[in-house]
Structure formats: C-alpha cells, structure tokens
N, C-alpha and C positions, 0 to 999 in steps of 0.2 A: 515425340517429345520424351525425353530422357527425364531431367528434374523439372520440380515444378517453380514455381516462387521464390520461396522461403524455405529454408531447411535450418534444423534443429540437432546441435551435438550433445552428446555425451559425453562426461568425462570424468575422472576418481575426484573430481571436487566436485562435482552434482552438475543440474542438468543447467546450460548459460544458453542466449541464443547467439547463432552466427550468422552475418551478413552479407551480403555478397549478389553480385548480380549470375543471372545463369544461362548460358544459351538456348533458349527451344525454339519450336516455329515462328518465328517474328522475332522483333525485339528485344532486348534483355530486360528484366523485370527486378528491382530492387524489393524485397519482403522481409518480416521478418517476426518470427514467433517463440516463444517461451514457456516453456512446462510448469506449471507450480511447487512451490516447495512440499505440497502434498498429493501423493499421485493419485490419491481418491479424491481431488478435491472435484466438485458439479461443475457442469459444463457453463452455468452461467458463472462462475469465478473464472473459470480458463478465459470465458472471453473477455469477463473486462480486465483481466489481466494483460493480455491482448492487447485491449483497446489503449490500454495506459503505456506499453513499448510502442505504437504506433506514433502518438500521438507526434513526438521529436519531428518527424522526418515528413510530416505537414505543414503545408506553406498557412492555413489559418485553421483555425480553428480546435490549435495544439493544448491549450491552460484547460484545464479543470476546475470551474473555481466551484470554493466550498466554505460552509461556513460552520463553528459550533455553534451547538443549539444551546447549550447550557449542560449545568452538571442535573446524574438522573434524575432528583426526585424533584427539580427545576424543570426538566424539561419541556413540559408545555409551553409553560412562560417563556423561557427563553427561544422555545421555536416563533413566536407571536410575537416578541419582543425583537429579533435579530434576522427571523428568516422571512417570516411573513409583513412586516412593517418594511421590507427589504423589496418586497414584490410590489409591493404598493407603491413605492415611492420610485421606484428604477422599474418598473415593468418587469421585472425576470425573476425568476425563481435561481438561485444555484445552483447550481449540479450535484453538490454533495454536500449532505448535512452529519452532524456530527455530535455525539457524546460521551460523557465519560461519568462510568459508573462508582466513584468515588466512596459514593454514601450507602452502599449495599448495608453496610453495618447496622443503621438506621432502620430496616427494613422496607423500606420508602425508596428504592433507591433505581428498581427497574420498572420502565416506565417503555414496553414494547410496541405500545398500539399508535403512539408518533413515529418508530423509525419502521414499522410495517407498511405504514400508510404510506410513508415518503417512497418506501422501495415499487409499491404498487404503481404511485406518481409517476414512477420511470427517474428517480433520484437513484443517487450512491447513497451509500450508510456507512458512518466508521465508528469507532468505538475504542474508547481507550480507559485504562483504570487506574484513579492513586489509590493504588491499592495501600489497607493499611497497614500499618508494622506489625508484623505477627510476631514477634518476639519479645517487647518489652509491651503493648498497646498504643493505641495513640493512631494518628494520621502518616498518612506518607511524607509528611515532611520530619517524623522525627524520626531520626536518622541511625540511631544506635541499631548495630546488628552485624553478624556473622553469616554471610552467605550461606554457605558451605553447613550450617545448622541444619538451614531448611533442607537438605538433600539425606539429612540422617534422620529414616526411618523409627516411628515412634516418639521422635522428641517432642516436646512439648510446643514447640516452632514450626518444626515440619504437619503435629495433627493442627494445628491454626490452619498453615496453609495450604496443607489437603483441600479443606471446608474450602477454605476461599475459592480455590478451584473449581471445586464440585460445586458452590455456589454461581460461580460465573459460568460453567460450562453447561446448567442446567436454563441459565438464562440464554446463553447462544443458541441454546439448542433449538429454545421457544422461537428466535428468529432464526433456525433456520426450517422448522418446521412450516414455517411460512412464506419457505420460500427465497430468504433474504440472503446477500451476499454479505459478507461485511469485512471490513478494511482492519482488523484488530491489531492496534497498535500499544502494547504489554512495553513496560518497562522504559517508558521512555525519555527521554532528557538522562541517560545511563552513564553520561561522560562528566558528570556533575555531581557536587557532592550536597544536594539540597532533599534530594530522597535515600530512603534505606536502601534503596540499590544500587544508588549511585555512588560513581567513584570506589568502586569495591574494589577486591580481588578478581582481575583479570578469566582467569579459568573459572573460579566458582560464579563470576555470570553469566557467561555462557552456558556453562552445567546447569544452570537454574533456569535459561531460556529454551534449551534443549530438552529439559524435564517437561517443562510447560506445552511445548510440541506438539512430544510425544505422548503426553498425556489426554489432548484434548485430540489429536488426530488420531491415536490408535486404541485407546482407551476407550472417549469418548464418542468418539464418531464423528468430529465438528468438522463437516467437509465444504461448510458453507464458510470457509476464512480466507483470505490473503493477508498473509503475515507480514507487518511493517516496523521496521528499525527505525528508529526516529533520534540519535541524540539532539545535543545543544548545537548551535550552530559555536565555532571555537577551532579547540584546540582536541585531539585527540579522537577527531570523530568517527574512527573506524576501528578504535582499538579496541571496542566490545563486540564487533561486530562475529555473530555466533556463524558465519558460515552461510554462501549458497544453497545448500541443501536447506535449511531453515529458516530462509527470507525469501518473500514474493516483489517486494519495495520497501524504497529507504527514501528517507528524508529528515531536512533538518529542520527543529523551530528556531523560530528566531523573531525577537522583538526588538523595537530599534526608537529613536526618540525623534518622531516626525522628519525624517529624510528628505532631502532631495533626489540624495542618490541610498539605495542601498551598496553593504560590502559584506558578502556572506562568505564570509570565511568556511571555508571548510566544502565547498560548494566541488571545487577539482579531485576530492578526497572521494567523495561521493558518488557522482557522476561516474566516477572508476568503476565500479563497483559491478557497474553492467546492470544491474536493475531499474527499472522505472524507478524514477527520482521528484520528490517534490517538497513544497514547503508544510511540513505537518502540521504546524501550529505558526502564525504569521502576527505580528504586531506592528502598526506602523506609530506607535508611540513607547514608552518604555512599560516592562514588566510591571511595573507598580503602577501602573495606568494614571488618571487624573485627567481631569476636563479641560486643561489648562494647554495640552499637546493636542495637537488634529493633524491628522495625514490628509496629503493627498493618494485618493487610491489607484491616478491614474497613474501614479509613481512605480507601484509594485510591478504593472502589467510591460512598461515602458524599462525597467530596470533588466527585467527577466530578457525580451525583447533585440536589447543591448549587448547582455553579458551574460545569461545565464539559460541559454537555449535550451538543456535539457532539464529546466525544470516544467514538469506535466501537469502541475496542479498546485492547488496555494488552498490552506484553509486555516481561515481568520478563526481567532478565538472571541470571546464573547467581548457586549459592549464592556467597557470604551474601546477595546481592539476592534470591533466588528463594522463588516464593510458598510453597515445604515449610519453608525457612530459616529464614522469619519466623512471627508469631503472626496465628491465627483465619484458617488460609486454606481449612477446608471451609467456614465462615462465607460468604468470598469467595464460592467457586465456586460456592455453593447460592441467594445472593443472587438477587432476579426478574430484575436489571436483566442478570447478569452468565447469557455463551451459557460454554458448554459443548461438546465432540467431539459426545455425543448430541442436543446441539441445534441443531446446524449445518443449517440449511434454505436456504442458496445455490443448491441446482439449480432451484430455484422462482421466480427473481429472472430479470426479463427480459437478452434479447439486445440488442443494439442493434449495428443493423448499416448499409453505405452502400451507397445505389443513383439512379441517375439517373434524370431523370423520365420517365415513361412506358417505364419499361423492364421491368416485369415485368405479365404479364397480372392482369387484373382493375383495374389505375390507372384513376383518374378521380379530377375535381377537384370539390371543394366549396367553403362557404363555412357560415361557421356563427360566430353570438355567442355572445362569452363574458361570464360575470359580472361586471358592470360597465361594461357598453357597450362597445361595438367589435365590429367585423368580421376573423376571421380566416380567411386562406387556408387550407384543409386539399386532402389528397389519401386517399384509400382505396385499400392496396395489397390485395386479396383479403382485405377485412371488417378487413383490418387500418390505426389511422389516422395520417397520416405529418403531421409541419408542416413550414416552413421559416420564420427572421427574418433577414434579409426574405423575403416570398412569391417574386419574382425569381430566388432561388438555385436553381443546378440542383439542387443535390446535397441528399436527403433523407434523414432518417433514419428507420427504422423502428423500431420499437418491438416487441418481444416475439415472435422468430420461432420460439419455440417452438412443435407440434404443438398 
C-alpha cells in the first residue's frame, strides 16, 4: 500500500483538505481530514474538528444539533430552562450547548462549572461574546467606533481592549485547563451594521480578528479553541472573512418568521469556503421573537435535508427561538439525520498533525497512482501515509495519529 485514506495539502493560503479516492490493496476509499487553523491546537480539538468535515458525506446521522443555554451570568437557568426541560420532554439531550459571555463587565458573567460538566457529559461547548465597546462604553450594540483604534498600541481603546482580552483569555484558559474544547465564535454577525464591529472597514477587521488569534494562540496558549466565522445570513457574507489560516468553521445565523420552507441566502457563499459549515445561531420565528410566532422544528431538519446538505450543525438561540419553545422538537431530536449528546462519536475522527520530512523513524518515500491516471508522491510515516501539493514541500501532514 502506497497512500492511505485521506490525504491532507498544503498550500501559501494555509492548510484545506483534499479529497479523492486512492488505490491500495482492495478497494478505493473515499476520506478526508483537516489541520486546524492552530498547529498547537489538542488532539481532542483536531478531532472533533475531524468529526465536523466528516459529518457531509454520511448517509445519517450527519446534523449536530445544539442549543444556547443563555447569556453568562443566566446560564444555569437557561441551561434548566432550554436544555434540560428539552430532555425531559423529547428524551434527548443535544449535542452542543452554548453561551455567550456578554456580561463579563458585571463581574457575574463567567459561569465555568455548567460548560465543564456538559464537556465531561460527552457534549460540545461554544462560546461567543458581545463584547463591549471599548471606545466610547456601553454594550455591543452601540455602535460608534474606529477599528483600526483598537490596533494602536497604548490608546485609550486599544488598553480597554487588551483587558477584555486578558479577561476572556484567562477565562478560556479555566476551560481549557479542564480539559474543555470549545467552538469560539469572536465577532459575529460582522457583515451587519448592529455591532461596533460590524459593517466596518474591511482590512481593519480582519487585522482585528487576526490580532485576536494571535494573541490568544501564541501569547496566550489557548490551544483548546476552533475558531468559527459566523456572519448574518444575507448579503456580503464572506467579505470579512479573515482567511484559512485563521478559521477552523464557518457559519451563518439566521432567524426567519415561522417558515414552511427556509431560504438562507448566502448558504452557496459559504459552503465555498471549504470549511465545516453550519447554522450558528438558528431562529425559526423573527429576531424580536414573541409568543404570537411558533415554528415547526421538523422544518429546519427537512429544509437542510432538501437544500442544504452541507450544513453539519444548527444551534437554536434561546426561548422563544429554542428547540423546547417551539413545535415537534422530539420529532427533531429523534430524526436519522439529526446527532444527539449519546451520539457524539468525535473521539474516533482522525488527528492531523505537522512534521518535517524525514524526521520521524520509520519515513520512506513512495510513489503510487491514483484513479484516473497520474502519479503521486507519497511518504510512509510508521505504516502510517503522508502526501504533500506539491511533492517539493517540506512540511507533511499526517493523518490519524491515533493508537
């Protein structure tokens, strides 16, 4: 056997996966695996990183579904109110629970020992923050601000949002010192002008998401993260997008006023992109919610099903958005397409990891065709098989360093 599975390129826009089938002993094998946008990131981020490209190219058991739990210094109640009144009444826990640390300001606002329990549970964790305006005061919806402030050293904008940093990055740390992976989705709904960082200057939000980065993966240490792009679902949904090298997943939100059918625009924009894709934030009534709208949730599951195959996951925002809120959501949860807490099988999804060539015993180079004519470089790290595009590149990826 020359390659194995799944092979992993290289290339001056960062690392994408490539797919393709390969000839060895038997059969040809369809696989296919992905490096994180940070090369230090734990081996339990690689896989459910993993776990989340796999998901497409399964006949069931493909949706992640997730829900928020409420903003931080809510979040007990709202995990009691939305996730566990959610078990109770549908039999199932969801797969991924979610919050957003908005109210840090308050000091009230980190609330660790519900998303450590859930990750223990064998759940996902994500995390997302309105953060607040550090330039005039006030909340993430008020809007006044100069990007490009925050990025010059010593200003009275940028020491704000130092702190705010150092204050969230000392709170990751606490979940990741416990182990925790978490889905960090910074800056989102970015294609809108309802936040201080929305609708900005182009290049100055990128530089601001690329600061953030680098500050918590090389600074900080935060290797326990998967970085997630989220705008509006719309118009313009990839024109902040800060680059492969600094996204692990992308997704849109999007609230809509009790549907039949969903239309998520911006859905083909997306899906381009090459990263696991999903719904970040999900509403099946409108943004200003009201008791007066009820979805049905077997609509969501039946929409994606239809028209929207490579969405991987969906996570409802809270009541009246949330899946207990609305109508037929054990329907939802029992669905083939749609995972589950007890169906979460991410420790079983490869690692991908980097090393140079000839630098671990057992290397040695091959060569071997693939279907459809051509000749491809391979290497064999210890029965395990590595590629590079082009063959030239030092730097290799491996594929599946599990036992």
């Amino acid at each position: 056997m020359i390659f194995g599975d799944a092979i992993v390129r290289a290339s001056k826009r960062g690392v994408s996966a490539l797919v393709f089938s390969v000839l060895c002993l038997g059969a040809p094998k369809v696989a296919i695996a992905l490096a994180p946008a940070n090369p230090n990131a734990i081996d339990d981020a690689k896989k459910i990183l993993n776990y989340f490209v796999s998901l497409p190219d399964r006949a069931d058991g493909k949706v992640i579904s997730g829900q928020f739990a409420g903003w931080g210094n809510d979040l007990p109640n709202g995990y009691q109110n939305d996730v566990v009144n959610l078990d109770k009444s549908a039999g199932k826990w969801v797969a991924m629970m979610g919050t957003d640390w908005h109210d840090f300001s308050s000091g009230s606002g980190f609330k660790p020992q519900e998303l450590i329990n859930w990750w223990k549970a064998g759940g996902i964790v994500t995390v997302d923050y309105h953060f607040d305006n550090p330039f005039v005061g006030g909340g993430a919806w008020t809007t006044t601000g100069d990007l490009s402030e925050l990025l010059v050293s010593g200003s009275a904008s940028n020491r704000k949002w130092m702190a705010t940093l150092d204050q969230t990055a000392s709170n990751l740390k606490t979940l990741q010192d416990a182990g925790v992976v978490v889905l960090w989705r910074p800056f989102h709904e970015q294609n809108g002008g309802w936040f201080w960082w929305g609708n900005k200057n182009q290049a100055d939000f990128v530089a601001l998401w690329k600061q953030m980065f680098a500050y918590f993966t090389k600074t900080k240490g935060l290797n326990n993260l998967l970085w997630v792009f989220a705008p509006n679902y719309g118009s313009n949904v990839t024109k902040y997008y800060p680059g492969p090298a600094y996204v692990d997943i992308v997704g849109l939100d999007a609230y809509f006023d009790a549907p039949k059918t969903l239309s998520i625009t911006g859905y083909a924009e997306m899906a381009a992109l090459g990263k696991p894709f999903g719904l970040t934030e999900f509403g099946g009534v409108p943004a200003a919610g009201g008791s007066n709208h009820v979805f049905n949730n077997q609509v969501l599951i039946n929409e994606i099903r239809a028209k929207y195959p490579m969405i991987s996951f969906f996570m409802n925002w809270h009541c009246p958005w949330s899946i207990y809120c609305q109508d037929n959501a054990a329907a939802l949860l029992n669905d083939s397409w749609v995972i589950t807490r007890d169906e979460l099988d991410w420790k079983n999804a490869p690692v991908v990891g980097v090393m140079q060539k000839g630098s671990a015993p057992g290397y040695r180079a091959a060569k071997g065709r693939v279907p459809g004519g051509g000749v491809r470089e391979g290497y064999s790290i210890q029965g395990r098989e590595v590629e590079t595009t082009p063959p030239a590149s030092p730097q290799y990826f491996r594929l599946n360093l599990n036992p």
